[in-house]
N, C-alpha and C positions, 0 to 999 in steps of 0.2 A: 509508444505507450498511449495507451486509448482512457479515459478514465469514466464508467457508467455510472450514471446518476442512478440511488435506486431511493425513494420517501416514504420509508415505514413506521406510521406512528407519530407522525412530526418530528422524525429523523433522518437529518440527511448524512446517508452511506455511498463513499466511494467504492466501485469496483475496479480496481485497477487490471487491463487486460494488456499483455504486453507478449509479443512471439520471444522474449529475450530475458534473461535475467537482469534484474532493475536495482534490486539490493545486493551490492557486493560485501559491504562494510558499513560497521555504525552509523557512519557520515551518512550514508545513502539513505539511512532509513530517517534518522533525523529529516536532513534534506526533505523527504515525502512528506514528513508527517507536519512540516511545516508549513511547507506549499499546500495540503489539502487544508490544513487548520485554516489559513489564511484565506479559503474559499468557502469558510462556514461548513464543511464538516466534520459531525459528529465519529463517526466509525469509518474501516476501511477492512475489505476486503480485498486479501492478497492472495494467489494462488501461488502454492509450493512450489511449480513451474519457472515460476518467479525471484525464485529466495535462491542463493547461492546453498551449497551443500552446508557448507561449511556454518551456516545459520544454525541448524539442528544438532551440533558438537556440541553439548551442552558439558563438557569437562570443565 
């Protein structure tokens, strides 16, 4: 997992680039969103690529 810096606006955004899916489960996502927060950023983009299917089952 790669993570790109991008600074739009006085915003700093993670790109998260990964060949693998990263999010399997809740835990996983808290997990990220934790570790980015703790690195002072603001947004993250994640690509669908990345998200387990089962993310988008919104039942």
């Amino acid at each position: 997992m790669n993570i790109i810096t991008h600074n739009i606006n006085q915003t700093k955004i993670a790109e998260i680039i990964s060949d693998e899916i990263i999010i399997h489960s809740p835990q996983d996502s808290l997990d990220l969103l934790g570790n980015l927060y703790y690195q002072d950023f603001d947004k993250i983009i994640l690509h669908q690529s990345n998200l387990t299917p089962d993310f988008f089952d919104l039942k």
